[in-house]
Biotite code that builds the C-alpha atoms (Angstrom):
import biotite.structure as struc

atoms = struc.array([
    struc.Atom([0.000, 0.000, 0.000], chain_id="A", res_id=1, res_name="UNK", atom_name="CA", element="C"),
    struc.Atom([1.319, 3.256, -0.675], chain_id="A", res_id=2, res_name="UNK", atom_name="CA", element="C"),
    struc.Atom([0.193, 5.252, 2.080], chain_id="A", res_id=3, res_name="UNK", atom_name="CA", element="C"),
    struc.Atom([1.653, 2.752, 4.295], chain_id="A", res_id=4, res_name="UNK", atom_name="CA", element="C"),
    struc.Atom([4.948, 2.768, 2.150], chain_id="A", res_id=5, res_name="UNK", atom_name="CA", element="C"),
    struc.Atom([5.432, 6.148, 3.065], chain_id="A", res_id=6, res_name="UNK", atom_name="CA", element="C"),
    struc.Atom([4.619, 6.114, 6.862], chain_id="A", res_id=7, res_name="UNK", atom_name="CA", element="C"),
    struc.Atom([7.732, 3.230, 7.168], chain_id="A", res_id=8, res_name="UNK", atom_name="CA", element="C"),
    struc.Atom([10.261, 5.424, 5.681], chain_id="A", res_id=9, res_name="UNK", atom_name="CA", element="C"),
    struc.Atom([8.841, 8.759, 7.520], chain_id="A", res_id=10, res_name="UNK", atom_name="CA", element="C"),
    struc.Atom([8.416, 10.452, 4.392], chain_id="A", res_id=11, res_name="UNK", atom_name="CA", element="C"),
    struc.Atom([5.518, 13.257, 4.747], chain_id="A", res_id=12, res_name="UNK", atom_name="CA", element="C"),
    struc.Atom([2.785, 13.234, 2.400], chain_id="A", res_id=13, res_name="UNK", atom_name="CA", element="C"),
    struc.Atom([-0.567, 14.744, 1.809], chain_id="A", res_id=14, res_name="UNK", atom_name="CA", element="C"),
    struc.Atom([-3.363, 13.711, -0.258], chain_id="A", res_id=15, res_name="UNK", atom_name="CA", element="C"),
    struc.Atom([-5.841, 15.340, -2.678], chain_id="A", res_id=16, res_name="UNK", atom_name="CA", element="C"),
    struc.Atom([-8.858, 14.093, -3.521], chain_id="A", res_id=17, res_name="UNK", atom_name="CA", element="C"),
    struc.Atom([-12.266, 15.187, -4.975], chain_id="A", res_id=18, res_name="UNK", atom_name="CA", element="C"),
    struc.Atom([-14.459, 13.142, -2.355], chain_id="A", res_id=19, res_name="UNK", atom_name="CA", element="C"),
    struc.Atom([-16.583, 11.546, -4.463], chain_id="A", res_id=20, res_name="UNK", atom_name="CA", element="C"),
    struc.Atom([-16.165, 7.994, -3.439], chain_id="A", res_id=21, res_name="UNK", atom_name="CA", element="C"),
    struc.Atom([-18.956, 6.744, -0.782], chain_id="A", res_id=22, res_name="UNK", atom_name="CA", element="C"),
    struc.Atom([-17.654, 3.943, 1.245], chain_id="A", res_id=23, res_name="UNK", atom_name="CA", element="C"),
    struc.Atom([-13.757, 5.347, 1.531], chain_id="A", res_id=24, res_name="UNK", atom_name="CA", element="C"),
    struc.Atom([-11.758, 4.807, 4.735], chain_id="A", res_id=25, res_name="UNK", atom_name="CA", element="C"),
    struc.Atom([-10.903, 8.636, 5.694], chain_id="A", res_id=26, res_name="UNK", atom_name="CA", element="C"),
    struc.Atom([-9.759, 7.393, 9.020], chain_id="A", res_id=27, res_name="UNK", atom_name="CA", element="C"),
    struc.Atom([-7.181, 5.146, 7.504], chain_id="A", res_id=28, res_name="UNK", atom_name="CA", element="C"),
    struc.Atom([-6.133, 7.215, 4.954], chain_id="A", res_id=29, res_name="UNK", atom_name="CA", element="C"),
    struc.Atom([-5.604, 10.271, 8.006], chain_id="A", res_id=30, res_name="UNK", atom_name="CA", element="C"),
    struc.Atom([-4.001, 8.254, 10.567], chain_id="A", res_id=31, res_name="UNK", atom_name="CA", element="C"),
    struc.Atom([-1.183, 8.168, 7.680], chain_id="A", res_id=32, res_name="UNK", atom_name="CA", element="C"),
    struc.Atom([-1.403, 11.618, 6.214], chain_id="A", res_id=33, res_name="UNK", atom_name="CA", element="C"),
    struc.Atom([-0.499, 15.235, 7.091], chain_id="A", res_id=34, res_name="UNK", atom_name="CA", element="C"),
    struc.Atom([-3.052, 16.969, 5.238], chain_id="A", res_id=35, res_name="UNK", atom_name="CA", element="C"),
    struc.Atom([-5.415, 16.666, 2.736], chain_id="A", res_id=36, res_name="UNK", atom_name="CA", element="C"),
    struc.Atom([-7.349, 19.155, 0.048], chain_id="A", res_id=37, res_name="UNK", atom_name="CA", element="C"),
    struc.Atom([-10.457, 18.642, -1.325], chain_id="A", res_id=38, res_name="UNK", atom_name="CA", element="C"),
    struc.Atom([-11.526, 19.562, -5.050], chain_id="A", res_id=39, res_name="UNK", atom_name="CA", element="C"),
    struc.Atom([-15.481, 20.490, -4.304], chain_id="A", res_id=40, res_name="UNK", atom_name="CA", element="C"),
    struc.Atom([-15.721, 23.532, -7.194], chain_id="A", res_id=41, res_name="UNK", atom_name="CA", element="C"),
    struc.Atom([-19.190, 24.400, -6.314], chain_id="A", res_id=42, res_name="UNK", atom_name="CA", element="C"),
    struc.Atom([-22.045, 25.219, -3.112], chain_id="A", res_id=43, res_name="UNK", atom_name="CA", element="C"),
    struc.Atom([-24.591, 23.717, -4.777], chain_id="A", res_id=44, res_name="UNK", atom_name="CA", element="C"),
    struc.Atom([-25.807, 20.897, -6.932], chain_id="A", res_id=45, res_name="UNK", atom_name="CA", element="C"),
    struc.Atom([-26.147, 23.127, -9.967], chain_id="A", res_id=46, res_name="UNK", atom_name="CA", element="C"),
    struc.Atom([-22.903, 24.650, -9.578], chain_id="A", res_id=47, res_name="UNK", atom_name="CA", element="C"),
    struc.Atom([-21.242, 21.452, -9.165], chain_id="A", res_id=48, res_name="UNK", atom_name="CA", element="C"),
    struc.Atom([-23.126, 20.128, -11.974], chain_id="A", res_id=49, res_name="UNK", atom_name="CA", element="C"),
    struc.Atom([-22.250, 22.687, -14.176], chain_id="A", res_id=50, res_name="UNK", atom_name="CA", element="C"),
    struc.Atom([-18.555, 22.642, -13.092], chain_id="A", res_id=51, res_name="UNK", atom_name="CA", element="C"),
    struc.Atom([-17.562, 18.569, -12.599], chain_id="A", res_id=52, res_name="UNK", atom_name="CA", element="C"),
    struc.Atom([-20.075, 17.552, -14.634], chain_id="A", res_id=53, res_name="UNK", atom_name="CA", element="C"),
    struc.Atom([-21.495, 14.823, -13.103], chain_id="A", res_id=54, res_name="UNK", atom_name="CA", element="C"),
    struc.Atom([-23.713, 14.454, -9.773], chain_id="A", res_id=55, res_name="UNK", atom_name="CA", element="C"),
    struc.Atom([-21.981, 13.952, -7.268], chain_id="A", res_id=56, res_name="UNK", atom_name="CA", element="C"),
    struc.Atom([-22.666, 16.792, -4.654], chain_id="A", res_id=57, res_name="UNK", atom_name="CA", element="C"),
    struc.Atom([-24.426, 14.725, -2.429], chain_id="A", res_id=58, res_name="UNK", atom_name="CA", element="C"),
    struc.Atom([-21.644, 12.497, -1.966], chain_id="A", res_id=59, res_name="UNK", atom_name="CA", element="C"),
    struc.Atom([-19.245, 15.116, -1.727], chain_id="A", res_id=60, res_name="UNK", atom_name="CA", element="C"),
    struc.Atom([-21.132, 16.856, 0.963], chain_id="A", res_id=61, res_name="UNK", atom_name="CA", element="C"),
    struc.Atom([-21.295, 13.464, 3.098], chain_id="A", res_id=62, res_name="UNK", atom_name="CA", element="C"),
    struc.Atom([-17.310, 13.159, 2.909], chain_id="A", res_id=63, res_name="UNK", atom_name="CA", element="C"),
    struc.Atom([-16.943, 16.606, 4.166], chain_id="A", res_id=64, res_name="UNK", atom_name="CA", element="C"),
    struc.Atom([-18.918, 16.268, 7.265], chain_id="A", res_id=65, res_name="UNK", atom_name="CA", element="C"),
    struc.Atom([-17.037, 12.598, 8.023], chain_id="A", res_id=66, res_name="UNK", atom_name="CA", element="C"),
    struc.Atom([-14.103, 14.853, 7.361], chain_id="A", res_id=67, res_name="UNK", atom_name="CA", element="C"),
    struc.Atom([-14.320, 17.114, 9.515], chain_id="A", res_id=68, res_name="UNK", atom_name="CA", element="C"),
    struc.Atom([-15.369, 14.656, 12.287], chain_id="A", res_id=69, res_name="UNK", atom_name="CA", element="C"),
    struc.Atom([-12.594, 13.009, 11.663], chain_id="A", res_id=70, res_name="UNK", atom_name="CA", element="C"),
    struc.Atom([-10.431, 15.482, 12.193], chain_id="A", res_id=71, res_name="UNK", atom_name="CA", element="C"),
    struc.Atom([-10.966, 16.283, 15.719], chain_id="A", res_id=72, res_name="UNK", atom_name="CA", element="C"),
    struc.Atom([-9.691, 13.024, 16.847], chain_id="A", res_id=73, res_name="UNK", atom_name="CA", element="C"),
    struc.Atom([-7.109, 12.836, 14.458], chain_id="A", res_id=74, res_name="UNK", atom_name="CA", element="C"),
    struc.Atom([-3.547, 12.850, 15.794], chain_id="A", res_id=75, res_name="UNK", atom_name="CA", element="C"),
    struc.Atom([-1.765, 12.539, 12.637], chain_id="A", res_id=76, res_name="UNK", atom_name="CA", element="C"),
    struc.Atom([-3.873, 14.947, 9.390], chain_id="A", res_id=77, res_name="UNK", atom_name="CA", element="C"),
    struc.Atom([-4.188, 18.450, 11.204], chain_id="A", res_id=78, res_name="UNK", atom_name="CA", element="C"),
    struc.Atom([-4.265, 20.626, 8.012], chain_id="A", res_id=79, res_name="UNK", atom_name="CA", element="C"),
    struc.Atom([-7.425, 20.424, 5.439], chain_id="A", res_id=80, res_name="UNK", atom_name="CA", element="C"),
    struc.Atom([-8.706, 22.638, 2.915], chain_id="A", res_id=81, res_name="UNK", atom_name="CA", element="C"),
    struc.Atom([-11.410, 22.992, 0.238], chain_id="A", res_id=82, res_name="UNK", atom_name="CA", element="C"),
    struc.Atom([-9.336, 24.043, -3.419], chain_id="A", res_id=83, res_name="UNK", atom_name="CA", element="C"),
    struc.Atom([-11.749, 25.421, -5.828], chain_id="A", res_id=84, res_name="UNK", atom_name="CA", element="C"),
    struc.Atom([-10.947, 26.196, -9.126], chain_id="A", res_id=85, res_name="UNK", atom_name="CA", element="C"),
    struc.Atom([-11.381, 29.855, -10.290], chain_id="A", res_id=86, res_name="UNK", atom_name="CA", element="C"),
    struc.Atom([-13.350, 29.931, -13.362], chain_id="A", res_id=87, res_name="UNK", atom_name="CA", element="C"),
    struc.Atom([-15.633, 32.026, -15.238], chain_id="A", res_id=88, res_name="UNK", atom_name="CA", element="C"),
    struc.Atom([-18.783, 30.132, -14.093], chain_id="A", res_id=89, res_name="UNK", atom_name="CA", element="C"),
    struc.Atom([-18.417, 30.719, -10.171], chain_id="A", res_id=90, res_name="UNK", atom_name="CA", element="C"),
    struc.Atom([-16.179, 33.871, -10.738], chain_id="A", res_id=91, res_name="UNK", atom_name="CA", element="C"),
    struc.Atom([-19.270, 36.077, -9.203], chain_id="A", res_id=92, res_name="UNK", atom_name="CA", element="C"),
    struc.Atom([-19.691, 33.162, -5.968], chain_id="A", res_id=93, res_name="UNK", atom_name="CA", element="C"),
    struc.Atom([-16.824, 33.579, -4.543], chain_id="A", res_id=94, res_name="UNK", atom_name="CA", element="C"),
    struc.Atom([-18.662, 34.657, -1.057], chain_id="A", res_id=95, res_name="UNK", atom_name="CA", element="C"),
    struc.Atom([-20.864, 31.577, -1.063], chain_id="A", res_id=96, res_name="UNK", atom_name="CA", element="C"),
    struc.Atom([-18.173, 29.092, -2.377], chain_id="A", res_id=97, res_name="UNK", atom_name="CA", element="C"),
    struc.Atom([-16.241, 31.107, 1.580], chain_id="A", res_id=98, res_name="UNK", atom_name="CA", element="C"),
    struc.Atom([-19.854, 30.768, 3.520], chain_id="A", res_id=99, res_name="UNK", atom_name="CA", element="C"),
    struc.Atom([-20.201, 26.839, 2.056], chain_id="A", res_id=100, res_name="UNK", atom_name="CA", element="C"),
    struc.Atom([-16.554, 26.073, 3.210], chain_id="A", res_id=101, res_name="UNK", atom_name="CA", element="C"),
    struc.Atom([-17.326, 27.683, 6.658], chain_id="A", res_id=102, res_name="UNK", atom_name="CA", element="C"),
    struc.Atom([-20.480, 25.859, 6.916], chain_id="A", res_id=103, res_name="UNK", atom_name="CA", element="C"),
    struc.Atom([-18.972, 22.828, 7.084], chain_id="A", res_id=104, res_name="UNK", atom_name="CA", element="C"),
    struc.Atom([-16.240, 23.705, 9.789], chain_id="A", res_id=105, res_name="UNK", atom_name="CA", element="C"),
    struc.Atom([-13.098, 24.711, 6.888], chain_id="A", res_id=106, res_name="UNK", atom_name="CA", element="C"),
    struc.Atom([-11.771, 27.831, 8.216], chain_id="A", res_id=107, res_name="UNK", atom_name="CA", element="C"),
    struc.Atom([-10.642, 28.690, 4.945], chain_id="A", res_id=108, res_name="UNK", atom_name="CA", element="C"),
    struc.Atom([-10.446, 28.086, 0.902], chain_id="A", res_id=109, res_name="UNK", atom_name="CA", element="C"),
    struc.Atom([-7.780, 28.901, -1.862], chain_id="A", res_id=110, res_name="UNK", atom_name="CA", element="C"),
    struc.Atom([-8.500, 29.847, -5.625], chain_id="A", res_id=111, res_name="UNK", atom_name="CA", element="C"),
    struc.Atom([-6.497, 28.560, -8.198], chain_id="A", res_id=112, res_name="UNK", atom_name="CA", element="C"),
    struc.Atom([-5.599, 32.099, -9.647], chain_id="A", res_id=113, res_name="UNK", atom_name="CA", element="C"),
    struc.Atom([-4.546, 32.644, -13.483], chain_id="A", res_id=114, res_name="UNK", atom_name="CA", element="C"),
    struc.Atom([-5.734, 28.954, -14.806], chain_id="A", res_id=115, res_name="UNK", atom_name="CA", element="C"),
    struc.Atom([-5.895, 29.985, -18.503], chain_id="A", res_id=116, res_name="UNK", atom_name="CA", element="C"),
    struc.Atom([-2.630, 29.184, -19.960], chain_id="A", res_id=117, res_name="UNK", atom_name="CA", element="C"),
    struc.Atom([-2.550, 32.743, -22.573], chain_id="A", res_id=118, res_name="UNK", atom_name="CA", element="C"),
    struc.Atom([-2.192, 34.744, -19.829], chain_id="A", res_id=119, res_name="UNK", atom_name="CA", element="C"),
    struc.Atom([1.324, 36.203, -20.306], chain_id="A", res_id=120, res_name="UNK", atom_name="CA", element="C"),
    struc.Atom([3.600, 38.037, -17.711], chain_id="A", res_id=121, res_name="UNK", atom_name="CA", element="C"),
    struc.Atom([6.349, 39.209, -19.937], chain_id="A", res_id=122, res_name="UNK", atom_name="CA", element="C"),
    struc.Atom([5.358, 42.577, -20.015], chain_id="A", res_id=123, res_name="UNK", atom_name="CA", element="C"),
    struc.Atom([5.017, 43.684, -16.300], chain_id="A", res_id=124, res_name="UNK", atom_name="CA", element="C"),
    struc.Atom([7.845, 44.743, -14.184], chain_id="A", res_id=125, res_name="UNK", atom_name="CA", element="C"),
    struc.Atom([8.797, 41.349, -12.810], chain_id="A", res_id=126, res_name="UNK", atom_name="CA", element="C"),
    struc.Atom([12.696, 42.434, -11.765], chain_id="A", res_id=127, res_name="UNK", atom_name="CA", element="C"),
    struc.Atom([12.315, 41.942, -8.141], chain_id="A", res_id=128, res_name="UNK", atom_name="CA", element="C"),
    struc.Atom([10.332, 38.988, -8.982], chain_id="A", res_id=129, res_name="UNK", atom_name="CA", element="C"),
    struc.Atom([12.495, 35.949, -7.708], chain_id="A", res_id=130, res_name="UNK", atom_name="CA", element="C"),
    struc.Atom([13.399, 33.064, -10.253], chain_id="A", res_id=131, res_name="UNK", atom_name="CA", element="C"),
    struc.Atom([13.560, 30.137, -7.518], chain_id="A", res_id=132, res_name="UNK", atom_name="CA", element="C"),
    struc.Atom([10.048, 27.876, -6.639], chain_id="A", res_id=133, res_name="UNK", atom_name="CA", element="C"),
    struc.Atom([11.015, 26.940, -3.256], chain_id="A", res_id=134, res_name="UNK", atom_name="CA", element="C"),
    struc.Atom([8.410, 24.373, -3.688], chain_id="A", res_id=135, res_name="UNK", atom_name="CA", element="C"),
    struc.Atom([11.056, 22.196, -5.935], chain_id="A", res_id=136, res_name="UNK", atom_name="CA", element="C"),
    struc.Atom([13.240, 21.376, -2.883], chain_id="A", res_id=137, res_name="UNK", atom_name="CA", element="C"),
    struc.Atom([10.936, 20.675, -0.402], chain_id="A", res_id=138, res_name="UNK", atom_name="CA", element="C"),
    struc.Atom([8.402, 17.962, -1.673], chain_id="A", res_id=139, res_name="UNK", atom_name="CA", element="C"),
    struc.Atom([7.604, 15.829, -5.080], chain_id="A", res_id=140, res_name="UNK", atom_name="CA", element="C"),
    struc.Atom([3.934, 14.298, -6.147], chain_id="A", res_id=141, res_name="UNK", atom_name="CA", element="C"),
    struc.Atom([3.840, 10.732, -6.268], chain_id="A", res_id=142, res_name="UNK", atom_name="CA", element="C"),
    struc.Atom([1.289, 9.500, -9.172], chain_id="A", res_id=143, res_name="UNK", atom_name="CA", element="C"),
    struc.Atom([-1.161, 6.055, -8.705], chain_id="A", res_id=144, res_name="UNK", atom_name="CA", element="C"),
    struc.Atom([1.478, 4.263, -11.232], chain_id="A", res_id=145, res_name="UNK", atom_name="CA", element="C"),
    struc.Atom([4.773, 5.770, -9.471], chain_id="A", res_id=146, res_name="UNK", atom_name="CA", element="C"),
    struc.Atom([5.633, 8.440, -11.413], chain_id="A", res_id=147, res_name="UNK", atom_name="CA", element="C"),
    struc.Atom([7.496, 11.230, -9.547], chain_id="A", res_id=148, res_name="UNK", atom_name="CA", element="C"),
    struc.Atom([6.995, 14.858, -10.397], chain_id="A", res_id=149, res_name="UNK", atom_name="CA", element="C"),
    struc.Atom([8.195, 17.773, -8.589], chain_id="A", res_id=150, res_name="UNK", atom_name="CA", element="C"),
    struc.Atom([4.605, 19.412, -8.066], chain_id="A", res_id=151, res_name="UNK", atom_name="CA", element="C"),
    struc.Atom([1.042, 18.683, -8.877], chain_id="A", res_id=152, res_name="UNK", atom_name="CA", element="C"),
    struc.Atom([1.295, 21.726, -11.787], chain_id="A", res_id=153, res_name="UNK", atom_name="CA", element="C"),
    struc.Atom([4.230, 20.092, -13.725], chain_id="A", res_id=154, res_name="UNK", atom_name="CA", element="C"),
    struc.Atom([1.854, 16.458, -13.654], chain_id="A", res_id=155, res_name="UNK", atom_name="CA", element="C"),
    struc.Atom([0.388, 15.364, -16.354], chain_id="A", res_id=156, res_name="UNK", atom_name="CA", element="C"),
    struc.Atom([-3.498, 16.123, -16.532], chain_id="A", res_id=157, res_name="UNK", atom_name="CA", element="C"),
    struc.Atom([-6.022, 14.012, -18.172], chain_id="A", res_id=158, res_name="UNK", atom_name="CA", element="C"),
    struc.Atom([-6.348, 14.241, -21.158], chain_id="A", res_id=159, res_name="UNK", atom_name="CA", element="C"),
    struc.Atom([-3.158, 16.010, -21.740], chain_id="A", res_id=160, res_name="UNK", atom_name="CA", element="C"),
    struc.Atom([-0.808, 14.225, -24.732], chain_id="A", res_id=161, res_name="UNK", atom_name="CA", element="C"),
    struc.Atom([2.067, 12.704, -21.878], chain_id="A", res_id=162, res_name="UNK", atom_name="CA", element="C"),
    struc.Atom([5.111, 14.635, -21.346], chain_id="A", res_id=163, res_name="UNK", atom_name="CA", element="C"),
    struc.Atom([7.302, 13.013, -19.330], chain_id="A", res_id=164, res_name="UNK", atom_name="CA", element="C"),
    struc.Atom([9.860, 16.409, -19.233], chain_id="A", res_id=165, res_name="UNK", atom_name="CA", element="C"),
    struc.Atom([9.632, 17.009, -15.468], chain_id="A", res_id=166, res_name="UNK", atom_name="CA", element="C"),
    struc.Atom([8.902, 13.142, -14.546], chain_id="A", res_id=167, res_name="UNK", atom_name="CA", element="C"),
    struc.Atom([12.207, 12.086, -11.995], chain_id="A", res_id=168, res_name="UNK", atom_name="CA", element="C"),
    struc.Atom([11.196, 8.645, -13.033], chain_id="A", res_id=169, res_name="UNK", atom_name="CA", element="C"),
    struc.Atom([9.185, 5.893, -11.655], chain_id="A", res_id=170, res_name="UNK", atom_name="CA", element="C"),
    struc.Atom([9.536, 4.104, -7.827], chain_id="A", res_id=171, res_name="UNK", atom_name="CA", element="C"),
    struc.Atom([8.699, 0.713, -9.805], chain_id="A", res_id=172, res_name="UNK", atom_name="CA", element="C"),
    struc.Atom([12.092, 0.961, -11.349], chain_id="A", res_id=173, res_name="UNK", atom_name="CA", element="C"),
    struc.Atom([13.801, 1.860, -8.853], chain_id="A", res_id=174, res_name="UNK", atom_name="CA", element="C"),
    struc.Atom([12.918, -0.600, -6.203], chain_id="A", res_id=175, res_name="UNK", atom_name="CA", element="C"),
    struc.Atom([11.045, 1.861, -4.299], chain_id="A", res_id=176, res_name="UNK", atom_name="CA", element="C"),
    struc.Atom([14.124, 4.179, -3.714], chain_id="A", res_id=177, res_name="UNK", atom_name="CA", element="C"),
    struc.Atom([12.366, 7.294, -3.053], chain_id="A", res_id=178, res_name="UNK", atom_name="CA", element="C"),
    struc.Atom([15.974, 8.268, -2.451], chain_id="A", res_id=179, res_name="UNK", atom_name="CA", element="C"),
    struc.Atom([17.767, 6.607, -5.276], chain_id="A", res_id=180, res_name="UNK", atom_name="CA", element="C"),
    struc.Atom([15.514, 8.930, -7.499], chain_id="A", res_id=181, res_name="UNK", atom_name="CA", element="C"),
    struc.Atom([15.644, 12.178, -5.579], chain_id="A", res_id=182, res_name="UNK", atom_name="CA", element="C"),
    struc.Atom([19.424, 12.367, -5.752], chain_id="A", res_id=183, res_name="UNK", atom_name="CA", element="C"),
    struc.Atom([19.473, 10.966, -9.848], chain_id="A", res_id=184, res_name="UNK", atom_name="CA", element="C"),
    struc.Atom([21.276, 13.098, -12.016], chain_id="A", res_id=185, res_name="UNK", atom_name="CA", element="C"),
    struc.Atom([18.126, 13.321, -14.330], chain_id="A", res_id=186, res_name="UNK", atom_name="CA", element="C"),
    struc.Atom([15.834, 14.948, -10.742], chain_id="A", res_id=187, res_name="UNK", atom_name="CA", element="C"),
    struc.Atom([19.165, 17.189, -9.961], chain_id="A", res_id=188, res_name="UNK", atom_name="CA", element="C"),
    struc.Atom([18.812, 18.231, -13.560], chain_id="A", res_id=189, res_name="UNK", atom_name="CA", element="C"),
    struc.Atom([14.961, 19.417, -13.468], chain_id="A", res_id=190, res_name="UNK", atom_name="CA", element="C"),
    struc.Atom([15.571, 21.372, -10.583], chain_id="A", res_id=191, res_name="UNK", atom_name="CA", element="C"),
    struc.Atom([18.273, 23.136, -11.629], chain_id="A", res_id=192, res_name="UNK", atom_name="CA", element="C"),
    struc.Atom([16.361, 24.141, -14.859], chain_id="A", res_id=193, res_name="UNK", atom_name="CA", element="C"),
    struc.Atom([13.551, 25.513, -12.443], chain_id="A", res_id=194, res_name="UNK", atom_name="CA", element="C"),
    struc.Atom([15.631, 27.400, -10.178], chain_id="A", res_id=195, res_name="UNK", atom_name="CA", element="C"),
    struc.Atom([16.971, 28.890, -13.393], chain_id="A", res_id=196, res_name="UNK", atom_name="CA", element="C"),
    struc.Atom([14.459, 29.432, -15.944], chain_id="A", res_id=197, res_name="UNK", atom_name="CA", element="C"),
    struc.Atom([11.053, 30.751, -16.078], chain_id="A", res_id=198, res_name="UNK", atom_name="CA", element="C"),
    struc.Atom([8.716, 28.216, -17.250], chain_id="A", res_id=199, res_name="UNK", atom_name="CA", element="C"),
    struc.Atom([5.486, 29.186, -18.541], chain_id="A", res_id=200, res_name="UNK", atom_name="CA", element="C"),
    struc.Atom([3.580, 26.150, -16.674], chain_id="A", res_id=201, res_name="UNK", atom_name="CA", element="C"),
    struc.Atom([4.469, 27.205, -13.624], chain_id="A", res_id=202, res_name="UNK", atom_name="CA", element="C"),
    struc.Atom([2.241, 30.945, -14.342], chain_id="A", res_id=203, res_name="UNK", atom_name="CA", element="C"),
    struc.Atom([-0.835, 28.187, -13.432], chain_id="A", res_id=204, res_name="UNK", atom_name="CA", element="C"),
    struc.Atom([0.533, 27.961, -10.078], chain_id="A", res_id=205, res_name="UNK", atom_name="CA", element="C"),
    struc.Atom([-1.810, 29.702, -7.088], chain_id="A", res_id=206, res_name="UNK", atom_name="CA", element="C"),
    struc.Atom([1.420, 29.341, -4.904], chain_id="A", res_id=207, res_name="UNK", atom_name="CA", element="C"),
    struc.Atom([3.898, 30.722, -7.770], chain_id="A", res_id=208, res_name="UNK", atom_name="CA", element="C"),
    struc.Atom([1.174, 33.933, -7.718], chain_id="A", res_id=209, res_name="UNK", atom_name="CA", element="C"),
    struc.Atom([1.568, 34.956, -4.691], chain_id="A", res_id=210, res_name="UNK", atom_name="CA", element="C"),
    struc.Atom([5.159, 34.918, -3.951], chain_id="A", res_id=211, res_name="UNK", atom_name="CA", element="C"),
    struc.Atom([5.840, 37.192, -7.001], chain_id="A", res_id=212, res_name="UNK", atom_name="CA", element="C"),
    struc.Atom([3.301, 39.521, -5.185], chain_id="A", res_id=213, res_name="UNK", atom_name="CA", element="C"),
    struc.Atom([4.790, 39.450, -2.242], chain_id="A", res_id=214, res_name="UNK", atom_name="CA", element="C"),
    struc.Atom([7.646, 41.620, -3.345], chain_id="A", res_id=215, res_name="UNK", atom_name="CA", element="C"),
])
């Protein structure tokens, strides 16, 4: 089990998840996590709708309040947030998307600012701007099949054609070396091309955002 995996070898890790699954184990899952995010992307079941798709609100709503049960007792997941996408569609509900996050006992919610990929930066005064993600040193995203990334923006999305240019590798061929593949030569080499060089993925990042703003 993965989870598990990475509770032996004391590696910190976090999970994200859209909560749409009825019967799943969120004790289990936080007596081994730090903290998890959940993808809801709407208050209601036309927002939802309209935004995932499908009908799931119901479900998603259930798995917040066993969330947030859970997390009284839990001695291991103390951080947990609702992430919901910034788009067009809810762009005017921003104050009910805050009041529905209260509601059920999250204290807060982040926006995924500057999701359309045309937006381009070039042009403002970005000089005091700095050129390092600290993000790159300090943790990588682990994908169902083992692929290793260095954040969740540099992944490969569904439906995306795959582009494996910021993949460290895979744990399955590395006998679950976690190590082995931080320190390759091939992981040393992406993160020296992110500390210096500005890539134009990284202007979908919410956390990328606000450090350029805060100087």
């Amino acid at each position: 089990d993965i989870l598990d995996f990475f509770v032996r070898n004391n590696v910190e890790i976090g999970v994200l998840t859209s909560a749409t699954i009825k019967n799943i184990d969120w004790k289990y899952i936080f007596d081994r996590v730090k903290w998890c995010r959940i993808s809801c992307d709407g208050f209601d079941k036309e927002t939802y709708k309209k935004v995932r798709g499908n009908d799931k609100f119901e479900i998603v709503k259930n798995n917040l309040i066993k969330i947030v049960q859970l997390l009284e007792y839990s001695k291991r997941c103390k951080k947990t947030r609702i992430n919901y996408t910034k788009i067009l569609d809810i762009n005017d509900d921003l104050t009910k998307l805050k009041e529905f996050a209260i509601h059920y006992g999250f204290e807060y919610f982040i926006t995924n600012v500057h999701q359309r990929k045309e937006y381009d930066f070039k042009k403002q005064n970005l000089k005091s701007m700095p050129e390092l993600c600290p993000s790159v040193c300090l943790h990588a995203m682990v994908e169902s099949d083992g692929s290793v990334y260095p954040c969740c923006i540099l992944m490969n999305e569904v439906g995306e054609t795959i582009d494996n240019t910021y993949c460290y590798g895979n744990l399955n061929d590395c006998d679950f070396n976690f190590n082995k593949l931080w320190y390759s030569e091939k992981a040393k080499g992406i993160r020296l091309k992110l500390f210096c060089n500005r890539i134009k993925k990284c202007n979908e990042c919410a956390d990328r955002y606000l450090i350029a703003n805060k100087y």
